[in-house]
N, C-alpha and C positions, 0 to 999 in steps of 0.2 A: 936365788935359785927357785925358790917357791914360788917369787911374781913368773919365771917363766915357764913352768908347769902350768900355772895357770893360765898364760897367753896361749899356749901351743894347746889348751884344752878347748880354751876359746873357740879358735882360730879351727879347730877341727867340728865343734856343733855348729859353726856357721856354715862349715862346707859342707857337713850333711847336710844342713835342713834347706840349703839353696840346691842342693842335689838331689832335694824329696826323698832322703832318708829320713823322716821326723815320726815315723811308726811301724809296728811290722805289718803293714798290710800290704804292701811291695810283694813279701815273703811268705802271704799266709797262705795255705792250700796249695802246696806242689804239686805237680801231677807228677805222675807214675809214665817218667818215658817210654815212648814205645819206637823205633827206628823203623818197623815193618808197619805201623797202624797206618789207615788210610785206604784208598782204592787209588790214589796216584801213584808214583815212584819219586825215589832219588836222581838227579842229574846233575850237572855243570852246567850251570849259567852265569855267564858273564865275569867266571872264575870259581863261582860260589858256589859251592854245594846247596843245592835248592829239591823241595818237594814240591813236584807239580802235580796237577790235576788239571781235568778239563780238557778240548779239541785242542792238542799242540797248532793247528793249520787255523786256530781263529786269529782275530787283527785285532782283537779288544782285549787286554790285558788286565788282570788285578794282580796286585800284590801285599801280600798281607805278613807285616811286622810283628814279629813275636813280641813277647814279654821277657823276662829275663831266666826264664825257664825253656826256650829256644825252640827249634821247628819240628823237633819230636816229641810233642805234646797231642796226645791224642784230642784234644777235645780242638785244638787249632785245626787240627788235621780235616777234622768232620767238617768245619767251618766252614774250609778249603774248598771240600767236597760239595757243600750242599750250595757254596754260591758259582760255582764249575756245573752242577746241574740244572740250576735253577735256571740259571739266565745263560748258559754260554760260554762263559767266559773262560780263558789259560789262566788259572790263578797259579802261582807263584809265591811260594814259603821260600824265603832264604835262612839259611843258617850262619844268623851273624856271627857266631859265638865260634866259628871253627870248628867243632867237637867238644867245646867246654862252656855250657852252657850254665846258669848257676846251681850249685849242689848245696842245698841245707845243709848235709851230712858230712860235708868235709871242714871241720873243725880247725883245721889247718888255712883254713882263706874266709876268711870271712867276708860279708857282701861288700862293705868299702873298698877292702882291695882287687873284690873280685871287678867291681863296677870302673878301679882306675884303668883295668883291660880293655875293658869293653865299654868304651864309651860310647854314645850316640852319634858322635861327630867323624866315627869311627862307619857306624852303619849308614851313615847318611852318604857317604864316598862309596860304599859298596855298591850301595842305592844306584847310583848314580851309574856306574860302570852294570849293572845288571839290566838298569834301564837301554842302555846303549845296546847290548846283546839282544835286548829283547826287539827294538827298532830294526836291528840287523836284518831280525829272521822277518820281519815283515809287518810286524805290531805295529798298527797306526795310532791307538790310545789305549791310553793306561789310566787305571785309577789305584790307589795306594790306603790303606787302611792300615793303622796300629794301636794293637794296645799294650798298654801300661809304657815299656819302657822302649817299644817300636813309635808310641806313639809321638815322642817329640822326634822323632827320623822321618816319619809322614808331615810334620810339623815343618820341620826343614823344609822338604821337598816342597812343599805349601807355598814357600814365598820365591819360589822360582816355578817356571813352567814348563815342569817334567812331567806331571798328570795333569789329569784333566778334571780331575777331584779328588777328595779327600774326608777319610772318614778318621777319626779319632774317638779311642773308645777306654774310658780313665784313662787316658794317658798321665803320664809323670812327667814332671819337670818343663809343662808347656807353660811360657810364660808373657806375659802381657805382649810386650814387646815384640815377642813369636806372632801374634795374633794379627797385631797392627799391622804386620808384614807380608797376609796373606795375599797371594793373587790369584790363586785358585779356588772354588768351591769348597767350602770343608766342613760337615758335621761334627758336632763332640756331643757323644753320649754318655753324660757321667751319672756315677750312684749317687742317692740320698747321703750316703756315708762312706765318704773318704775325704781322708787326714791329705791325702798327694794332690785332687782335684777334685776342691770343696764346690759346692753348687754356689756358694758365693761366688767363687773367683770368676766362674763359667758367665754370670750373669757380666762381670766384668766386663768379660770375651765379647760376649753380645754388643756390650756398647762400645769397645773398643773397634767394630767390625761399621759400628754405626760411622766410624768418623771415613771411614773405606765408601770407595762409591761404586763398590761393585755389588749393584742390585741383589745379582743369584746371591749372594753371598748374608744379604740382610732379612728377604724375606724368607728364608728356610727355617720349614716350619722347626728344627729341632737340631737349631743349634745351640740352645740352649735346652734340651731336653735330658730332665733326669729323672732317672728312675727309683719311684719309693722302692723302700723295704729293703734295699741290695749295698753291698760295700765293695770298693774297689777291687777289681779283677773278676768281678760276678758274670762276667763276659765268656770270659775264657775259661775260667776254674771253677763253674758250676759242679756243684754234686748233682749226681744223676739223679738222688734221692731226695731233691730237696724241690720239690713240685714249686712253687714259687719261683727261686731261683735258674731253671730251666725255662719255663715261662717268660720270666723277665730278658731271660739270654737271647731267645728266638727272638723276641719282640725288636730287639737290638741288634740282631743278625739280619733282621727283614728291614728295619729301620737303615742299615748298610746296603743291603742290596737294592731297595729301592733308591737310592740314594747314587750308585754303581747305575743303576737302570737310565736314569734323568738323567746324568751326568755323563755319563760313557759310553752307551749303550746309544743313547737315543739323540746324543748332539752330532 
C-alpha cells in the first residue's frame, strides 16, 4: 500500500513539473479583474467572447493569449490598447477560460485541477475557429502573441500557417520539440528569472531554430532575448510602482510590436 502512495505521488510531480508547475511564479502577482477596463469592448468572435480594440474594418489582425488569469486583466487590456493605437491593428483578446479564469482565492480548486479544464490544447482549437471568423470578416493577416500560459497556444499555432508571426513572452510549458516545429516567424522574450522558461532552455530554442532553414526565423535579432532584473510574467503583471519593472514591460511590449510591424504589417 505504501509503495503505491508513493507511485501515484511520483507519478503526480512528474506531471507537474512537465506541466511547468515546478514553482509559484505561474501564480504570483494576480491582477485585480476588471470586465469594463480598456477603451475596447466585449464581442463574439468566432464563438468566443473576445475583447476588442482597434479599427474593426482593418485586414491586419493581432491576437493576444492571456495568462491563466484571462482577458479581464487590466494591464493585458492596456496592451491590447496601445499596440490597436500604435500601429493599426484589430487586436483581439479572447477569453479562453469561459468566465472562469484562475482564482487564487477559491480554496476549493486549486491550479492542478483548475489547469486539467483549461488546457492549451483546449485554447489552441478556439484559436483556430476564431482565426477562421476573423478571415470571414475580411482579415488578410494575423499575427498572435502569448504569455505565460497563451503562450504555448501561440506556440501551437507556430508550427502551422495560421499567422504570419509569432511573439511569445515567458511563456510556459514550450518545449524543444515545439521549437523544432516552427514555420512561422516567432520571438520569445523571457526574464532573467524564471523557474517555467529558464534563459538556458531559450538558448536551446535558438539552436534548435538553427537546424530550421527558415532565414527570418534565425537572424532575429531577439529570439533569444532576455531580460535582466525581471521574473516570469513581468510582462503582464507589472506593478505600476515598480519603475524598473514597467520599463522593462514597455521595452517588451515595443520589442512585440515592432516584431507585428516586420512581420504583419509590412510583408
Amino acid at each position: 500500500m505504501f509503495t503505491i502512495v508513493l507511485h501515484v505521488l511520483f507519478v503526480t510531480l512528474c506531471l507537474q513539473l512537465q506541466q511547468g508547475v515546478s514553482g509559484p511564479q505561474c501564480l504570483e502577482h494576480p491582477p485585480n479583474l476588471n470586465g469594463t477596463s480598456g477603451a475596447g469592448s466585449v464581442i463574439k468572435v468566432g464563438g468566443l467572447k473576445a475583447y476588442v480594440t482597434g479599427p474593426s474594418h482593418s485586414k491586419l489582425a493581432i491576437i493576444l493569449a492571456s495568462d491563466i488569469y484571462g482577458f479581464e486583466a487590466p494591464n493585458l487590456r492596456k496592451i491590447a490598447d496601445k499596440v490597436a493605437s500604435t500601429a493599426g491593428f484589430h487586436v483581439v483578446v479572447p477569453d479562453f477560460f469561459y468566465g472562469e479564469p484562475y482564482n487564487p482565492n477559491n480554496t476549493q480548486r486549486n491550479f492542478t485541477g483548475w489547469l486539467k479544464d483549461h488546457g492549451t490544447d483546449k485554447g489552441f482549437e478556439d484559436t483556430k475557429r476564431l482565426i477562421a471568423a476573423l478571415k470571414n470578416k475580411g482579415v488578410s493577416k494575423i499575427g498572435a502573441a502569448g504569455f505565460c500560459w497563451g503562450g504555448k497556444v501561440v506556440a501551437e499555432l507556430s508550427k502551422g500557417y495560421y499567422t504570419k508571426a509569432a511573439v511569445l513572452l515567458h511563456p510556459y510549458n514550450v518545449t524543444l520539440d515545439d521549437i523544432k516545429a516552427v514555420k512561422t516567424p516567432i520571438a520569445i522574450l523571457v526574464a532573467q528569472f524564471d523557474n517555467l522558461t529558464p534563459p538556458e532552455l531559450t538558448k536551446q530554442f535558438k539552436e534548435a531554430l538553427s537546424t530550421n532553414k527558415l532565414t527570418e526565423l534565425i537572424d532575429a535579432f531577439f529570439l533569444n532575448k532576455i531580460f535582466p532584473g525581471v521574473s516570469h510574467g513581468w510582462t503582464v503583471r507589472y506593478q505600476d510602482n515598480n519603475v524598473t519593472a514597467v520599463k522593462s514591460a514597455n521595452e517588451a511590449h515595443q520589442d512585440m510590436l515592432d516584431w507585428f510591424t516586420k512581420y504583419v504589417q509590412k510583408r
